[in-house]
C-alpha positions as CSV (number, residue, x, y, z in Angstrom):
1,X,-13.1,-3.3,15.4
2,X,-14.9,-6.4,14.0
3,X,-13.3,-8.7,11.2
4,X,-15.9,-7.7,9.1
5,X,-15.3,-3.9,9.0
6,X,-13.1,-2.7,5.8
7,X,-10.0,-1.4,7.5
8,X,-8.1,-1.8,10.6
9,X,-6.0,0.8,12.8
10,X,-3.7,0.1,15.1
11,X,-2.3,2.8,17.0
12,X,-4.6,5.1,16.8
13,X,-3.8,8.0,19.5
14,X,0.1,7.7,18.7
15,X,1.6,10.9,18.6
16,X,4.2,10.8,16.2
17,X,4.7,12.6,12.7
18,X,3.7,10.2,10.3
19,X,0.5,8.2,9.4
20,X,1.3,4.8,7.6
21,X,-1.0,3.2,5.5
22,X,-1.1,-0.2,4.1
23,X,-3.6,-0.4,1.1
24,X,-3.5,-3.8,-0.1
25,X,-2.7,-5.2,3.4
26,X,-4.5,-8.4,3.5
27,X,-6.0,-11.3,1.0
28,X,-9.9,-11.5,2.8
29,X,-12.7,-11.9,0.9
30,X,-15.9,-10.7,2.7
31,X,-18.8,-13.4,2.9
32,X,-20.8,-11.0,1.2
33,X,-18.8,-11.1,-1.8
34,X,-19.8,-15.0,-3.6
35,X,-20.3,-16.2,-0.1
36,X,-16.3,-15.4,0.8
37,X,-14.6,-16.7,-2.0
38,X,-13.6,-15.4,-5.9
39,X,-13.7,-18.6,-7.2
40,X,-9.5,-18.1,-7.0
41,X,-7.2,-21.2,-5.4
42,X,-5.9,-21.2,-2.5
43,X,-2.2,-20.3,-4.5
44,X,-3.6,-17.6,-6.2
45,X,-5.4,-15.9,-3.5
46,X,-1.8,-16.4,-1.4
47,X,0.1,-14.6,-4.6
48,X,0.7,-10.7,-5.1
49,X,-2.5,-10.5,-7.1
50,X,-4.8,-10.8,-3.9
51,X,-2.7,-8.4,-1.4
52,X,1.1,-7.1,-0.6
53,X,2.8,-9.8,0.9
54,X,4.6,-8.5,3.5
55,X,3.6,-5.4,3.9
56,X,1.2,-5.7,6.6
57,X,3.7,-6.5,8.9
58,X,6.8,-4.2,7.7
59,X,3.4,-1.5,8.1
60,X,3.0,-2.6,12.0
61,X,6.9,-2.7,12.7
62,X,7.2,0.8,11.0
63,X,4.1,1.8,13.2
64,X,6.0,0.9,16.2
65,X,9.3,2.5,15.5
66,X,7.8,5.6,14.4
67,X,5.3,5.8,17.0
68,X,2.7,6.4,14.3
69,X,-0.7,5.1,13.3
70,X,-1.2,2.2,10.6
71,X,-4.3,1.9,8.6
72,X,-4.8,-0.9,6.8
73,X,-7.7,-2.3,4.3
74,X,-9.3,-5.5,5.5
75,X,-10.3,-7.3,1.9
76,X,-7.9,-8.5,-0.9
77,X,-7.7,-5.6,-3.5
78,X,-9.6,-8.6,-5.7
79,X,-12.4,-7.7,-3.8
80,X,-11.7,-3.5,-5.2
81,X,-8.7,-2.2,-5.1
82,X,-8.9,1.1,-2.4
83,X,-5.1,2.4,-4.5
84,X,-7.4,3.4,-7.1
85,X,-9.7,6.0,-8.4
86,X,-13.4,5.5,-8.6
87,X,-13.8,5.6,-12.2
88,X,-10.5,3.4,-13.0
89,X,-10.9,0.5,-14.9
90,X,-9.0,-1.5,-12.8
91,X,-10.8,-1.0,-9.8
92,X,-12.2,-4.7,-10.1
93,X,-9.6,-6.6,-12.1
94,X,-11.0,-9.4,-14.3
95,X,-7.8,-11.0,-14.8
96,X,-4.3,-10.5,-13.1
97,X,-1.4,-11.5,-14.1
98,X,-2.3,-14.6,-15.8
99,X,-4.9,-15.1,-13.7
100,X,-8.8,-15.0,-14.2
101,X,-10.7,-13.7,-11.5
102,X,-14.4,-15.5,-11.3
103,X,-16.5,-13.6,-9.2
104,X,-15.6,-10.6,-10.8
105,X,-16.7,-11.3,-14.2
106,X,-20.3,-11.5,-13.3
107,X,-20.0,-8.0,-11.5
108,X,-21.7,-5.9,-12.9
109,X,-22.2,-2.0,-12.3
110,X,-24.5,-2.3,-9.5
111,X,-22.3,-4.7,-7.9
112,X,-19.3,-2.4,-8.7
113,X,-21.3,0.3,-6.1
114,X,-21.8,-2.1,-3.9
115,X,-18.3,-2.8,-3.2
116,X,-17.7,0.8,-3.5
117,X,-19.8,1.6,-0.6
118,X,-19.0,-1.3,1.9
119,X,-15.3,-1.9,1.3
120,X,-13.4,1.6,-0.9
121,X,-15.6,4.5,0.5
122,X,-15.3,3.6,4.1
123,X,-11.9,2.7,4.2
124,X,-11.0,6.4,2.7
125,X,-13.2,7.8,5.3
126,X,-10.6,6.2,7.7
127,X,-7.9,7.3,5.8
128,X,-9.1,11.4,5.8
129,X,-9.9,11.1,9.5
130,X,-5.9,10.0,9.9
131,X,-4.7,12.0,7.5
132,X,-3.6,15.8,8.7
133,X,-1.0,18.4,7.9
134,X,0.5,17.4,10.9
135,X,1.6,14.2,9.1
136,X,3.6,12.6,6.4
137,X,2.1,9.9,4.7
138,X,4.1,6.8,3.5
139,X,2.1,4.3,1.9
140,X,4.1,0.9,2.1
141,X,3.5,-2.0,-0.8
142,X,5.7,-4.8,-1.8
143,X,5.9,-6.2,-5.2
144,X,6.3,-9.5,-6.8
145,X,10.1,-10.4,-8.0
146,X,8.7,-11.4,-11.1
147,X,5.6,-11.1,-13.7
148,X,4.6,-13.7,-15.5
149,X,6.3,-13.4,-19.2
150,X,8.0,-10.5,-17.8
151,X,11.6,-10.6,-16.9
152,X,12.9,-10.5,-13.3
153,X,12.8,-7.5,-11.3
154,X,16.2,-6.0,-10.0
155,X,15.2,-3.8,-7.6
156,X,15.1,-4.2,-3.9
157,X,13.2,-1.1,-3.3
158,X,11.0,1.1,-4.8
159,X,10.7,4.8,-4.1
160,X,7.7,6.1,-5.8
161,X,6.4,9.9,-6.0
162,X,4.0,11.8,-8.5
163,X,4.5,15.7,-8.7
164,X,5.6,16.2,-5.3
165,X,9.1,15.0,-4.5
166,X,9.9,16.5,-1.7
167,X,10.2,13.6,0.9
168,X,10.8,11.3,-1.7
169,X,14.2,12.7,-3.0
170,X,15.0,12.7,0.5
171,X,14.6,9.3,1.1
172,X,16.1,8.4,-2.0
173,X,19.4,9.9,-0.5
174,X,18.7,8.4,2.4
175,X,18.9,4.9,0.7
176,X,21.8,5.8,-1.8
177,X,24.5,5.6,1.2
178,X,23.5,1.9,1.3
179,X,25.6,1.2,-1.7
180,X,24.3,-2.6,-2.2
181,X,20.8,-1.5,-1.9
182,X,19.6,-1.6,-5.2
183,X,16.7,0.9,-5.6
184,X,14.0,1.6,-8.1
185,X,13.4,5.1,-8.8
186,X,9.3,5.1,-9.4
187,X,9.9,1.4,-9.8
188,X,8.6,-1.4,-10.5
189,X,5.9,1.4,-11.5
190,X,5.4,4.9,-12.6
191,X,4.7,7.3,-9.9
192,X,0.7,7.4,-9.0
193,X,-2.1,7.7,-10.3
194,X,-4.8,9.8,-10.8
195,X,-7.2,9.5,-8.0
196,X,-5.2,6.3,-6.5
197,X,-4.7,7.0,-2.7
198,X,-1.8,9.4,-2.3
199,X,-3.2,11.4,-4.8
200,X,-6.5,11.3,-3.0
201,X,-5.1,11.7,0.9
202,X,-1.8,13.6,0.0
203,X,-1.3,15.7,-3.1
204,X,-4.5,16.9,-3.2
205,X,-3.9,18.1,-0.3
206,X,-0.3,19.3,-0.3
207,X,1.4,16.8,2.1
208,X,4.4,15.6,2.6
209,X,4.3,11.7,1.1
210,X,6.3,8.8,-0.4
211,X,5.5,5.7,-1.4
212,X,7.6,2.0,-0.8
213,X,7.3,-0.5,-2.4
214,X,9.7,-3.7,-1.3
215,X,10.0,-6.6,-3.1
216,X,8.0,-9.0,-1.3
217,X,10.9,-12.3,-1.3
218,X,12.5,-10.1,1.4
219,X,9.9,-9.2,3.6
220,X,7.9,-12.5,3.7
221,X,8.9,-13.5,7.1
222,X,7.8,-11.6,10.5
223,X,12.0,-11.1,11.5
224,X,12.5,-9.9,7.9
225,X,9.7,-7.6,7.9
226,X,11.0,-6.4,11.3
227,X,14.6,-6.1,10.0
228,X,13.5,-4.2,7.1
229,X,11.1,-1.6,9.2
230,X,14.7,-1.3,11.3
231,X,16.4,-0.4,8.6
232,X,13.5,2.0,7.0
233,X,12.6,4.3,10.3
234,X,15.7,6.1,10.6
235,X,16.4,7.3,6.9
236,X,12.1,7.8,7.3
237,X,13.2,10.3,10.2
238,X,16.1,12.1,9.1
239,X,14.1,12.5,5.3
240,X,11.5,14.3,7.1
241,X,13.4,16.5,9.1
242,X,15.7,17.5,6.0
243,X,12.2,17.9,3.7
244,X,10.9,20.3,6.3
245,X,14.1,22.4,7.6
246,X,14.8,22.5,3.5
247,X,11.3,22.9,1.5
């Protein structure tokens, strides 16, 4: 697949049980959008507000481990944000955490389609070709420590889950024998959303899903994103086997 396309799989014709997707994977802006560039700097486009640090590579480790397949977008959820509905206003943020976003101000809804259809639509296309009864989903995302006028964030770890908790009460338990973990029970936010991409992909749909989020400081180096997917596959496994032997 060419550096242009919208998404990226690795692993495709692995066998295992779970599919793992990485929706805000990486901080490219096509040269179609402003000629490549949102008018951010060069910080800003390395911060949480252009991708999940981390999580691209705590995705691939996980992949590995799990024997599973890893689909990941290929533009900075600046560019549109694929976790998202459609119709959500924040599918093309004007301004981010203190942060004013450039190119998207002048986009208007034309522009808003356009993006749509090169970058969102296609990478959900991947996503419901990978997507089967066959497989759990678990979306991984990391999250800043800290918000700007916004207090620290405790957590560690995020376990987040909409209606359907089956895998993620599971995991949960998995995590609470780690009794220095500190965990974030649909932390740092609130469950999904309607139309983001578990909602799309999994409860729509009726499969088994979870979402983590880890705070990025700990998974912002290639061994800690490796030590954390270590940590992660097994209490991945034994959820899944306890969410299907106990529905």
């Amino acid at each position: 697949m060419s550096n242009d396309e919208p998404f990226f799989i690795t692993g495709q014709h692995r066998k295992g049980s779970w599919l793992i997707t990485c929706d805000h994977a990486c901080n490219r802006v096509p040269k179609a959008i402003n000629n490549g560039s949102l008018g951010l700097t060069k910080n800003d486009m390395e911060r949480h507000i252009a991708y999940d640090v981390g999580a691209e590579g705590l995705s691939q480790s996980l992949g590995k481990l799990l024997n599973a397949p890893v689909l990941c977008s290929n533009f900075s959820r600046l560019v549109i944000d694929p976790n998202r509905g459609e119709d959500d206003p924040t599918l093309i943020m004007k301004l981010y955490d203190g942060s004013i976003i450039p190119a998207n101000h002048k986009a208007n809804h034309a522009e808003q389609n356009r993006r749509i259809n090169h970058y969102y639509r296609p990478y959900h296309q991947a996503y419901s070709g990978l997507a089967t009864h066959d497989r759990a989903i678990v979306a991984i995302h990391s999250f800043t420590p800290q918000l700007k006028g916004h207090p620290p964030r405790p957590w560690e770890i995020g376990v987040l889950f909409g209606q359907d908790r089956r895998l993620a009460d599971n995991v949960i338990t998995g995590l609470k024998l780690e009794k220095d973990l500190i965990i974030g029970i649909n932390e740092p936010y609130n469950g999904h959303l309607l139309g983001d991409s578990i909602d799309q992909h999994a409860l729509s749909k009726n499969r088994l899903n979870v979402l983590i989020e880890v705070r990025n400081d700990l998974i912002r180096t290639a061994d800690k994103q490796t030590s954390w997917a270590r940590f992660l596959a097994p209490i991945l496994q034994k959820a899944l086997i306890n969410s299907k032997t106990n529905p």
